[in-house]
Gaussian input, Z-matrix of N, CA and C with variables (Angstrom, degrees):
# hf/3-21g

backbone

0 1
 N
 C     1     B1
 C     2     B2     1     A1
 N     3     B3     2     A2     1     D1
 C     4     B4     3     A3     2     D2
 C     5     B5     4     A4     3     D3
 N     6     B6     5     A5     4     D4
 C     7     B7     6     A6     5     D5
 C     8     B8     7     A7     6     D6
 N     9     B9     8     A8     7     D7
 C    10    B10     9     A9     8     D8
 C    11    B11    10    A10     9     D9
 N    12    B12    11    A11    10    D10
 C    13    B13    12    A12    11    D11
 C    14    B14    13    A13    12    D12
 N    15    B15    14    A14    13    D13
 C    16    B16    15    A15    14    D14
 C    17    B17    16    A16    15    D15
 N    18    B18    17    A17    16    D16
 C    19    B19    18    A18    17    D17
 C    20    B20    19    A19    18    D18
 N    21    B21    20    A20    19    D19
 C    22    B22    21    A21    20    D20
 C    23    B23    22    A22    21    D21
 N    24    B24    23    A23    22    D22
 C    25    B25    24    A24    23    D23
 C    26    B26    25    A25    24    D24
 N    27    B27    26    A26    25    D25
 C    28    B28    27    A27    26    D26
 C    29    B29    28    A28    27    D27
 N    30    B30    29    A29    28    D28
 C    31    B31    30    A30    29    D29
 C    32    B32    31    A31    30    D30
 N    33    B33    32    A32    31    D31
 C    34    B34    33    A33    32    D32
 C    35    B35    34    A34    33    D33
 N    36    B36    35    A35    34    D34
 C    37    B37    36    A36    35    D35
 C    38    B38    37    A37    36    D36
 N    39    B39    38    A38    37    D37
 C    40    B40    39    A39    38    D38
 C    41    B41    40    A40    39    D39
 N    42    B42    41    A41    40    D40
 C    43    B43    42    A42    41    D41
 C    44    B44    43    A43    42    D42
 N    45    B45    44    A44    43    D43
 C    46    B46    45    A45    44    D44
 C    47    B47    46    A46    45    D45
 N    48    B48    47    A47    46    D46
 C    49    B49    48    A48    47    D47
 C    50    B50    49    A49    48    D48
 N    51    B51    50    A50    49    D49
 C    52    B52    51    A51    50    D50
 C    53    B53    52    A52    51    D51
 N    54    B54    53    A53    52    D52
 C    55    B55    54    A54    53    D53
 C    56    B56    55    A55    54    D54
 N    57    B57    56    A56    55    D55
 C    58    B58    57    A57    56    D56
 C    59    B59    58    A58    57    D57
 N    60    B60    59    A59    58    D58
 C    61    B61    60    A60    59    D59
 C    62    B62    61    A61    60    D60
 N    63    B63    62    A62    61    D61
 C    64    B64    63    A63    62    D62
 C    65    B65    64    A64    63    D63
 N    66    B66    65    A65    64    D64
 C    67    B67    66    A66    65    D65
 C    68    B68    67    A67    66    D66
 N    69    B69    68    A68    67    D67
 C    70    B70    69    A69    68    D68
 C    71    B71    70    A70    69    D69
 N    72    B72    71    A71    70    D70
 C    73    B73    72    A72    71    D71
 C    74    B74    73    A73    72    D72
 N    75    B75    74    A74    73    D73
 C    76    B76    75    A75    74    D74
 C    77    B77    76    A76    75    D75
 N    78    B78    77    A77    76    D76
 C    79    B79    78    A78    77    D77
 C    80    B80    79    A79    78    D78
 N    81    B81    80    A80    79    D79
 C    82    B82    81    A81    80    D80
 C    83    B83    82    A82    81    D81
 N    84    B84    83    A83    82    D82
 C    85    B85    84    A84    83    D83
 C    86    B86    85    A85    84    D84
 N    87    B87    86    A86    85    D85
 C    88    B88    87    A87    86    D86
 C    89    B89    88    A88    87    D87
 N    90    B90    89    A89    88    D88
 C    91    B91    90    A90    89    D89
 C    92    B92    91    A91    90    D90
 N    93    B93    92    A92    91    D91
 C    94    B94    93    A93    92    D92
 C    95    B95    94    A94    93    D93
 N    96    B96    95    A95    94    D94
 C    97    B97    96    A96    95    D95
 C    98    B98    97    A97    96    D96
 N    99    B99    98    A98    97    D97
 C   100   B100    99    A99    98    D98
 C   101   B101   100   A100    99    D99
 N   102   B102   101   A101   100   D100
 C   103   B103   102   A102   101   D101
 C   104   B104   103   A103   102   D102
 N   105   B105   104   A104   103   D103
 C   106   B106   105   A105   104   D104
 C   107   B107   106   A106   105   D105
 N   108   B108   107   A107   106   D106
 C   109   B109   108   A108   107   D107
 C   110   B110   109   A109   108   D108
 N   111   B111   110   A110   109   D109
 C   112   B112   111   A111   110   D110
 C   113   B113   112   A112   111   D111
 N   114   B114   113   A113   112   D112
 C   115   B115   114   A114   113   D113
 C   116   B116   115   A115   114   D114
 N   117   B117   116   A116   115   D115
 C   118   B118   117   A117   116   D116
 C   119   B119   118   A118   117   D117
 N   120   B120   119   A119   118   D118
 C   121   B121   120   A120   119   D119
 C   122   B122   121   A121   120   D120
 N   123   B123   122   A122   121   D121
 C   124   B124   123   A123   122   D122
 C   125   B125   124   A124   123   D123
 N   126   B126   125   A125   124   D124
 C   127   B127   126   A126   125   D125
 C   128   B128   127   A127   126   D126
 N   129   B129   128   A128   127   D127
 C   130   B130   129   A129   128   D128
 C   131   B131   130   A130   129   D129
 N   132   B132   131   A131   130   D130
 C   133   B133   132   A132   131   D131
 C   134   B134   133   A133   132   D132
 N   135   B135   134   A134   133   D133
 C   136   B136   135   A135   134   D134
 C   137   B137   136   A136   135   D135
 N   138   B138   137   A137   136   D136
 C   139   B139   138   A138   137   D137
 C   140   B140   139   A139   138   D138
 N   141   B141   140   A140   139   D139
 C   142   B142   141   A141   140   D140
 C   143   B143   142   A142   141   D141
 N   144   B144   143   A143   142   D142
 C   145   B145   144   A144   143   D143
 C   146   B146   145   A145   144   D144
 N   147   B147   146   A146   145   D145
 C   148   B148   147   A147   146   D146
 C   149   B149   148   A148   147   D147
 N   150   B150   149   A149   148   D148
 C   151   B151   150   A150   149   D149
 C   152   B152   151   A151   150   D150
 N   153   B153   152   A152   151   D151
 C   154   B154   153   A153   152   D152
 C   155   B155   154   A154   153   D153
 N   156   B156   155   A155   154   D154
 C   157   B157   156   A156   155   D155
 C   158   B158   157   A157   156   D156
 N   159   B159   158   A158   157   D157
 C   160   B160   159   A159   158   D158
 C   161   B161   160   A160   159   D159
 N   162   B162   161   A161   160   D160
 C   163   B163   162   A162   161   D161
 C   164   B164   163   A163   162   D162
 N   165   B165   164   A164   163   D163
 C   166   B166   165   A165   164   D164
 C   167   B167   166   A166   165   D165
 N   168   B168   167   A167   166   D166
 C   169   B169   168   A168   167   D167
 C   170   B170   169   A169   168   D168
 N   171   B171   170   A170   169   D169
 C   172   B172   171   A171   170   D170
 C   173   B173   172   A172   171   D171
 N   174   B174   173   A173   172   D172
 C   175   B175   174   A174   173   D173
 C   176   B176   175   A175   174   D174
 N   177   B177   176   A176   175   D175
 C   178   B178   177   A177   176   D176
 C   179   B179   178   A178   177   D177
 N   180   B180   179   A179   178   D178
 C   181   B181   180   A180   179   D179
 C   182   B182   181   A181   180   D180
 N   183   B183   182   A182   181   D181
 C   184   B184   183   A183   182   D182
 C   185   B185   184   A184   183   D183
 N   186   B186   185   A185   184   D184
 C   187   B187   186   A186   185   D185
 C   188   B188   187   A187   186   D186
 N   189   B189   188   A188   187   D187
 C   190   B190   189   A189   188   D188
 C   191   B191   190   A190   189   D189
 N   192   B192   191   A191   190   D190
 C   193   B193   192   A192   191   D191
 C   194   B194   193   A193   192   D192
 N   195   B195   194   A194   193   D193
 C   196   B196   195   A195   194   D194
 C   197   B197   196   A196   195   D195
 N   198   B198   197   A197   196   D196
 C   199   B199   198   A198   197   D197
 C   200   B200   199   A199   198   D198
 N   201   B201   200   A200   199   D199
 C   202   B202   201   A201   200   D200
 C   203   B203   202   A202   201   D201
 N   204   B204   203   A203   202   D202
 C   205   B205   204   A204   203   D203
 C   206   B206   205   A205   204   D204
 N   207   B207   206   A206   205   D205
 C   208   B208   207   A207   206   D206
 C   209   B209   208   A208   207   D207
 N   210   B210   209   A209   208   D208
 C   211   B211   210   A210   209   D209
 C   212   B212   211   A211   210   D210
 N   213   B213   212   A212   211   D211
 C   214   B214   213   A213   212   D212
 C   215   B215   214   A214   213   D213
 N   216   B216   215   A215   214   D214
 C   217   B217   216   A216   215   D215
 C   218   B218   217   A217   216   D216

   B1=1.4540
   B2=1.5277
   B3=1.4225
   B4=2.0484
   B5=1.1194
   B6=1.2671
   B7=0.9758
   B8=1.9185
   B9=0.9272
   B10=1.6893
   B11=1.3953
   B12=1.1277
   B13=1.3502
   B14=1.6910
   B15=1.4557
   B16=1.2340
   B17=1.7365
   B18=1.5574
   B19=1.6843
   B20=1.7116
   B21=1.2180
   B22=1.6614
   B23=1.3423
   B24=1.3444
   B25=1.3380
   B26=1.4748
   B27=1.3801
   B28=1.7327
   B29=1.7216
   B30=1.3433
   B31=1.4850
   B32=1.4537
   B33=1.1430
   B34=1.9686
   B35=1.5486
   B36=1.1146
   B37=2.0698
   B38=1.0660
   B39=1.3197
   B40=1.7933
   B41=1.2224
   B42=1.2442
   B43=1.5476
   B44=1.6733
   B45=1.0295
   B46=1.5573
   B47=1.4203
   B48=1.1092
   B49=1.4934
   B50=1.1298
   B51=1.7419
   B52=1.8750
   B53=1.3158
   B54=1.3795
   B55=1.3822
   B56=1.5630
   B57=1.7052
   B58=1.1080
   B59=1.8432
   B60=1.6582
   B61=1.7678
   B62=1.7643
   B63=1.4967
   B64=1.2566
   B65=1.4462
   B66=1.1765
   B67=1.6076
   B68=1.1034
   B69=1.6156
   B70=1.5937
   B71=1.2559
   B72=1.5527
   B73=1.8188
   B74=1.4409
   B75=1.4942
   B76=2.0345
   B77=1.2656
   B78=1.0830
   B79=1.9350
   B80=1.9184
   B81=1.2171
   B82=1.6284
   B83=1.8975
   B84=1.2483
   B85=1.0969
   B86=1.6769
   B87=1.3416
   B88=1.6210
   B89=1.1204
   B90=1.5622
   B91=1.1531
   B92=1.7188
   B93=1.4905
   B94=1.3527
   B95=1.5184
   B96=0.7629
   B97=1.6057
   B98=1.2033
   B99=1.4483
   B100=1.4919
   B101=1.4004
   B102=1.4701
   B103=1.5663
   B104=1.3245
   B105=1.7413
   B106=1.2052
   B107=2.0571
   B108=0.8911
   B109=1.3117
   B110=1.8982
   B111=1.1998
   B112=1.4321
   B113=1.4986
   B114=1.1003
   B115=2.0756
   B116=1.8626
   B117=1.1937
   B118=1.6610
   B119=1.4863
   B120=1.2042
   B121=1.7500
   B122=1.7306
   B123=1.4900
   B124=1.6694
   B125=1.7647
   B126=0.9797
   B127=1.5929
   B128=1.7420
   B129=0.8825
   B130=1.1653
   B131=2.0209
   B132=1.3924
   B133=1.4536
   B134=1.8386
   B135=1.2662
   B136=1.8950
   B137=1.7731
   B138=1.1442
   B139=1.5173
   B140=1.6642
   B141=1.8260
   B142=1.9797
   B143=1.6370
   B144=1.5427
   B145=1.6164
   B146=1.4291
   B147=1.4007
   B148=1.3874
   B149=2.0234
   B150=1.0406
   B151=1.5303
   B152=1.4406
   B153=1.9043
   B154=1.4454
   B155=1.6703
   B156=1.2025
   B157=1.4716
   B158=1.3991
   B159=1.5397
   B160=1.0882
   B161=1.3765
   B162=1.5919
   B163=1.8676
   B164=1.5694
   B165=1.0995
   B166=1.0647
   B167=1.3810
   B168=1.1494
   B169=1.5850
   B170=1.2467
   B171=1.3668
   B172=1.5553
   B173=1.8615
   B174=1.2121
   B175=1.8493
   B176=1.4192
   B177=1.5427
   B178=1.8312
   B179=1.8310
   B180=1.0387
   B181=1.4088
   B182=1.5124
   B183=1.2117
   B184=1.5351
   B185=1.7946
   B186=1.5389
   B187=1.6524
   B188=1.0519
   B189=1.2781
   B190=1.9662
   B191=1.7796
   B192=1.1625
   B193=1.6556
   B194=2.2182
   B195=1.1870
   B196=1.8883
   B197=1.8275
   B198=1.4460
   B199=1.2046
   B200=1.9693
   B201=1.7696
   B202=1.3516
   B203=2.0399
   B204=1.0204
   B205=1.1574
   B206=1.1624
   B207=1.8710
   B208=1.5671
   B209=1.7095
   B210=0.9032
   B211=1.8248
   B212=1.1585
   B213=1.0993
   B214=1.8156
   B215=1.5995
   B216=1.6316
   B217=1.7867
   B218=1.7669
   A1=107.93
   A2=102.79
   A3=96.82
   A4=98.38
   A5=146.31
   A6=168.94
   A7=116.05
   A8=91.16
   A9=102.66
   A10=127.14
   A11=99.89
   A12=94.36
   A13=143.78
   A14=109.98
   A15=146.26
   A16=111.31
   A17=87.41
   A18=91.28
   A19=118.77
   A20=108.08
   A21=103.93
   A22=117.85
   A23=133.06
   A24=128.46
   A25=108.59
   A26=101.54
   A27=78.06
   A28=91.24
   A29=124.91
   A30=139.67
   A31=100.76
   A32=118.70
   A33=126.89
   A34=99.65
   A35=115.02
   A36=107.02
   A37=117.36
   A38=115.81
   A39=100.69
   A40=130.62
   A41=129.12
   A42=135.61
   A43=131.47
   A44=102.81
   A45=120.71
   A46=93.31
   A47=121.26
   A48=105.77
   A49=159.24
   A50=88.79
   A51=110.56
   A52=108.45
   A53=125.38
   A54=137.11
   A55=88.20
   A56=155.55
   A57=101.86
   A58=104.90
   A59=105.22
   A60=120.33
   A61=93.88
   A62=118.11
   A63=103.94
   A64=134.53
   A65=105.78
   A66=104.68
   A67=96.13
   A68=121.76
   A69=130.31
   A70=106.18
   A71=110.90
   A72=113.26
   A73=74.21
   A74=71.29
   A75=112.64
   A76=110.29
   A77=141.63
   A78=132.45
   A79=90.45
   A80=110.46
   A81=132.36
   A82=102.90
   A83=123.55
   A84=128.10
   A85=115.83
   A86=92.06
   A87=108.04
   A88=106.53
   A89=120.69
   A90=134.37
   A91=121.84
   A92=112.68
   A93=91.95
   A94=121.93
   A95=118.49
   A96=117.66
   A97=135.99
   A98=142.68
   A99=172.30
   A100=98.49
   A101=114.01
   A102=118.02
   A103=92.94
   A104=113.23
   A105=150.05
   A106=99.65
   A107=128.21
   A108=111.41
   A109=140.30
   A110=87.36
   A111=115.61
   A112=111.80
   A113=138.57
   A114=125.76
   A115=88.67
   A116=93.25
   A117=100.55
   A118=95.81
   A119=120.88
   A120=137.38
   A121=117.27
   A122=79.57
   A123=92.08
   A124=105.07
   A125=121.08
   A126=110.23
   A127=129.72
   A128=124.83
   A129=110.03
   A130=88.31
   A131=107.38
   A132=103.52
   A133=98.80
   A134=134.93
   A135=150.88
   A136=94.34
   A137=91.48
   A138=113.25
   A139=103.16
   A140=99.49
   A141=77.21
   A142=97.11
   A143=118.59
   A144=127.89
   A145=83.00
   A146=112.85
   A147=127.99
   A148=101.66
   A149=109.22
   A150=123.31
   A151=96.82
   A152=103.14
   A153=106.09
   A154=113.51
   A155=107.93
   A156=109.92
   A157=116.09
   A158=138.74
   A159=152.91
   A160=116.62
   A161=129.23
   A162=109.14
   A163=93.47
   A164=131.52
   A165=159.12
   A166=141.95
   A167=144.36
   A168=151.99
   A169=128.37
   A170=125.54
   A171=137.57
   A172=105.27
   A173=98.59
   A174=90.96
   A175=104.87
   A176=93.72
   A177=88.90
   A178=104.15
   A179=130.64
   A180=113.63
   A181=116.36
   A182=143.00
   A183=143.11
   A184=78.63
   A185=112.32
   A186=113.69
   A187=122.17
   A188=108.27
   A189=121.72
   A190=85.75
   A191=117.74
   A192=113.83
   A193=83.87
   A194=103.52
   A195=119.88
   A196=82.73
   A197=108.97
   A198=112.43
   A199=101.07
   A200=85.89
   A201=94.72
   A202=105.29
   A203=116.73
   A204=131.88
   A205=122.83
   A206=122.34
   A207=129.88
   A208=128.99
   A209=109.55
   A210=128.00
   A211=105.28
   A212=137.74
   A213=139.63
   A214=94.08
   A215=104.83
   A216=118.58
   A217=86.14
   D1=125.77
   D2=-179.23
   D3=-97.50
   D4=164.40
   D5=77.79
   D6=43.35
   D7=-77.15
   D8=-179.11
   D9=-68.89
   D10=-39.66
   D11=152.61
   D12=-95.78
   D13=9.21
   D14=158.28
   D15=-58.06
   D16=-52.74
   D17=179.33
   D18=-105.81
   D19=-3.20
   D20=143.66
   D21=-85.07
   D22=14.75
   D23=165.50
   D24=-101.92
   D25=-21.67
   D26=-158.79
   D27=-109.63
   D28=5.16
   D29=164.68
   D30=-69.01
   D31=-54.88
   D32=173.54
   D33=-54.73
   D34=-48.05
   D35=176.66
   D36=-90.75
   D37=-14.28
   D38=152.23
   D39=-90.79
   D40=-15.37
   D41=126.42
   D42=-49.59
   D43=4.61
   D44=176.29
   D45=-113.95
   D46=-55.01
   D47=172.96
   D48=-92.24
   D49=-3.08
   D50=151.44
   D51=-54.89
   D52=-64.37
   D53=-160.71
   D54=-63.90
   D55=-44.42
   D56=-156.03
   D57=-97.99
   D58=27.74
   D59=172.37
   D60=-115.96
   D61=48.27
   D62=166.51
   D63=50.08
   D64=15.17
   D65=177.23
   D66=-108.30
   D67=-172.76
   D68=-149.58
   D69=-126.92
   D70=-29.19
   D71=-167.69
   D72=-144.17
   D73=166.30
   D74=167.54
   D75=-137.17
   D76=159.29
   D77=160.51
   D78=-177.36
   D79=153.89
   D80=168.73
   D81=-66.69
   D82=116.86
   D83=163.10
   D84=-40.03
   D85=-58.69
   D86=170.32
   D87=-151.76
   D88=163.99
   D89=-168.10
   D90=-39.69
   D91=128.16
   D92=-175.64
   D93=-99.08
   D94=168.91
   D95=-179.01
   D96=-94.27
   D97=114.76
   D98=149.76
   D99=-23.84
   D100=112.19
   D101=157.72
   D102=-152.43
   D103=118.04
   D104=-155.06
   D105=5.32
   D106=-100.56
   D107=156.30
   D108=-130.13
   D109=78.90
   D110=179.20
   D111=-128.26
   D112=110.18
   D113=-169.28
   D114=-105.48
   D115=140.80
   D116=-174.30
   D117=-131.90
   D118=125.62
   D119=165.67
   D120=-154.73
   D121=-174.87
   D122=-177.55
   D123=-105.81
   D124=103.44
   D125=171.44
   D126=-84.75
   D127=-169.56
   D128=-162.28
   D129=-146.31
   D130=116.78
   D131=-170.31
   D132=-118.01
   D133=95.51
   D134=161.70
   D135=-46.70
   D136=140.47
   D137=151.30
   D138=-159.77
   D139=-144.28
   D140=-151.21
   D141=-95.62
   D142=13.62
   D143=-155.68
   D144=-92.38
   D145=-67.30
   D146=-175.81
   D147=178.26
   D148=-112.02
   D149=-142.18
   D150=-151.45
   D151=137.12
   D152=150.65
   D153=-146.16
   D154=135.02
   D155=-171.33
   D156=-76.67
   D157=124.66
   D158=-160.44
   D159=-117.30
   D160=135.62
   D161=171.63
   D162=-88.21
   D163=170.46
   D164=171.83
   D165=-133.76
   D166=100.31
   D167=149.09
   D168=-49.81
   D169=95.79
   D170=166.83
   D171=-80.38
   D172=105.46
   D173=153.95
   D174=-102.55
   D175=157.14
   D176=-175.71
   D177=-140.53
   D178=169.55
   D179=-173.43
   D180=-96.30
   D181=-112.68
   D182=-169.52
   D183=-118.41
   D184=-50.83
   D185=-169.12
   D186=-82.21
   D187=16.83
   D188=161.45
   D189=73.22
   D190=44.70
   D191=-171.05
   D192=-114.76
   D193=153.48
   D194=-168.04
   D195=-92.19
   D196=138.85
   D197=-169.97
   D198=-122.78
   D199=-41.56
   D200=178.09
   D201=-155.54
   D202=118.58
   D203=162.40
   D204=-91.09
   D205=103.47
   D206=159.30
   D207=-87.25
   D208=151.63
   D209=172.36
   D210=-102.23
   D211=94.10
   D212=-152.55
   D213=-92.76
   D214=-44.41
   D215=179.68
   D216=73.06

């Protein structure tokens, strides 16, 4: 599992899942973290109020494919 493309996958499903909670963006506050394949961070989800920072859970499969995306809050 690399890295980079670990977290352009699970950046695409947390932008998949801002938008279907009405917000506008998604992006990693800071870098998120790699444990074998699960990516764990803080993202950062805009709408038109402002911003609220979220933890987050990426599982990912053997093919770096998003299996399940959480909002831990």
């Amino acid at each position: 599992m690399n890295y980079e493309p670990a977290r352009r996958a699970c950046t695409r499903a947390g932008m998949d899942e801002a938008l279907d909670r009405d917000f506008y963006s998604a992006r990693y506050q800071s870098a998120p973290r790699l444990f074998y394949r699960e990516l764990r961070g803080v993202m950062r989800m805009d709408d038109r109020r402002g911003y609220v920072l979220v933890d987050t859970l990426c599982e990912l499969d053997d093919d770096g494919l998003v299996i399940n995306f959480e909002m831990l809050r």
